[in-house]
Wavefront OBJ file of the C-alpha trace (Angstrom):
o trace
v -20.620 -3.644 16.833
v -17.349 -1.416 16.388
v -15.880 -0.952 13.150
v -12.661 -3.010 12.675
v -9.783 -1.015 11.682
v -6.707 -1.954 10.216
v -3.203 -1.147 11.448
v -1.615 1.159 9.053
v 1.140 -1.021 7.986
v -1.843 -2.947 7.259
v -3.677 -0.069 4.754
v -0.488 0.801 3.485
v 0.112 -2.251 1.900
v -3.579 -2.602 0.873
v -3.027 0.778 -1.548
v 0.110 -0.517 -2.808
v -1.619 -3.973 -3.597
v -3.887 -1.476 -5.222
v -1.355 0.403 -7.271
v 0.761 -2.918 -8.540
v -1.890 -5.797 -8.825
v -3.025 -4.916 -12.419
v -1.217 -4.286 -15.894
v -2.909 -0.551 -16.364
v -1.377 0.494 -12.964
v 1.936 -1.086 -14.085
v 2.006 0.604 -16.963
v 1.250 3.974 -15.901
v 3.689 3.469 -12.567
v 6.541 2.895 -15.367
v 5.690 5.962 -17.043
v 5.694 8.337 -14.841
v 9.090 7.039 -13.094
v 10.984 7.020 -16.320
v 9.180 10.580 -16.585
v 10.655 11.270 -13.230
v 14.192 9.751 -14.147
v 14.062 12.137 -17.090
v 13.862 14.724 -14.442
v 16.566 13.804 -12.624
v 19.117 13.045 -14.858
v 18.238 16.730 -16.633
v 18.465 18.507 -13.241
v 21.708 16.509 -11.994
v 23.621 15.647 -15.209
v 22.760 18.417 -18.023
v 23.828 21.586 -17.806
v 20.427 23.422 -18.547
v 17.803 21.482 -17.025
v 14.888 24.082 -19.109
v 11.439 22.372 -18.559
v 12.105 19.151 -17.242
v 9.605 19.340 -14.520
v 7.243 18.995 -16.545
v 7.047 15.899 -17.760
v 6.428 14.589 -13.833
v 4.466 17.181 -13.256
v 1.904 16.309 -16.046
v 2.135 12.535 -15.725
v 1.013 12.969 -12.118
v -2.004 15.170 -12.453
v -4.205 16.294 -10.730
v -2.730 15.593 -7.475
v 0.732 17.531 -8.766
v -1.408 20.501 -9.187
v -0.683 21.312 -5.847
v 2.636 21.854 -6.475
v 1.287 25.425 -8.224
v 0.570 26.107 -4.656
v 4.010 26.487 -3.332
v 6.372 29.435 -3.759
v 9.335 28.335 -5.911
v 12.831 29.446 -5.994
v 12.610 31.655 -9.057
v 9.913 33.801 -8.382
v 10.645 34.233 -4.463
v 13.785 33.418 -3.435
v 12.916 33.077 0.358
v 11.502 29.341 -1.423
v 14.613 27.585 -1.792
v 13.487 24.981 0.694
v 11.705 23.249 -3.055
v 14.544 21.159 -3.651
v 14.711 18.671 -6.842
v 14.654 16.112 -4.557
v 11.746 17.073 -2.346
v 9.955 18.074 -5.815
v 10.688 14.014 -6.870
v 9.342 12.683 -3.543
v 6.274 14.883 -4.039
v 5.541 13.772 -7.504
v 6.713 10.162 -6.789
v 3.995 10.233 -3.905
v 1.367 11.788 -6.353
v 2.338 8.669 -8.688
v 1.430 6.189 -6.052
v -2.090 7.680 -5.044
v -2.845 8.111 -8.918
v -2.102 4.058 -9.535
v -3.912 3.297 -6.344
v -6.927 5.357 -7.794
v -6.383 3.462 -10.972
v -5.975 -0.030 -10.008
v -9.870 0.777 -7.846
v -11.309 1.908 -11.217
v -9.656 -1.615 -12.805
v -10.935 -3.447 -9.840
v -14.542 -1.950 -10.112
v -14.763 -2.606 -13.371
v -13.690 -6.213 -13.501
v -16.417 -6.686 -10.745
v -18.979 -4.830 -12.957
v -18.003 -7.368 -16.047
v -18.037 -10.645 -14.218
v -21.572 -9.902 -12.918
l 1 2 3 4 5 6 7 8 9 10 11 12 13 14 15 16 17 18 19 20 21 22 23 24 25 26 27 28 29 30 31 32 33 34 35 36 37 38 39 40 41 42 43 44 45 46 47 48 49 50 51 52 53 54 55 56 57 58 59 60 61 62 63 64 65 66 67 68 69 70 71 72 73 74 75 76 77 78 79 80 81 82 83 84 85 86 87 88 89 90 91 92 93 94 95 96 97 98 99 100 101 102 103 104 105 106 107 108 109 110 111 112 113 114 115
């Protein structure tokens, strides 16, 4: 018998049940968007942004690690594709598949307690 596979509307939705059906995953979605709002309004509406990625950038790991990967602007300047904006979908991303992962760890162990 052949595996059934869902469309991916279908598993999208699934990991975003995943990452909103449960208070923990609430909780940490809020923090690291107000972490990422810090961001932006440092980059866009301060004058010296200093080290606002950070806070993002930490509230997402591990999966932001991977932003140490890529080049950035200020140490080679052929990188100025990294854009603060790109940088926010990137760690806004990472924030999704973090809540996901947290909302199966929730899941798993309300299923371990009820047993």
């Amino acid at each position: 018998m052949a595996p059934t596979t869902r469309p991916r509307s279908g598993r999208l939705r699934a990991w975003l049940t995943l990452a909103t059906d449960n208070w923990p995953s609430r909780g940490y979605l809020v923090a690291a968007g107000s972490a990422i709002g810090f961001f932006l309004y440092a980059v866009y509406l301060t004058p010296d942004p200093g080290f606002a990625a950070i806070w993002p950038f930490a509230a997402t790991l591990p999966l932001s690690a991977v932003a140490f990967l890529t080049p950035t602007p200020e140490l080679d300047p052929a990188a100025n594709w990294l854009t603060p904006l790109l940088f926010t979908a990137w760690v806004s991303g990472c924030a999704l598949v973090n809540a996901g992962l947290l909302g199966m760890a929730v899941r798993a162990f309300r299923t371990r307690s009820a047993a």
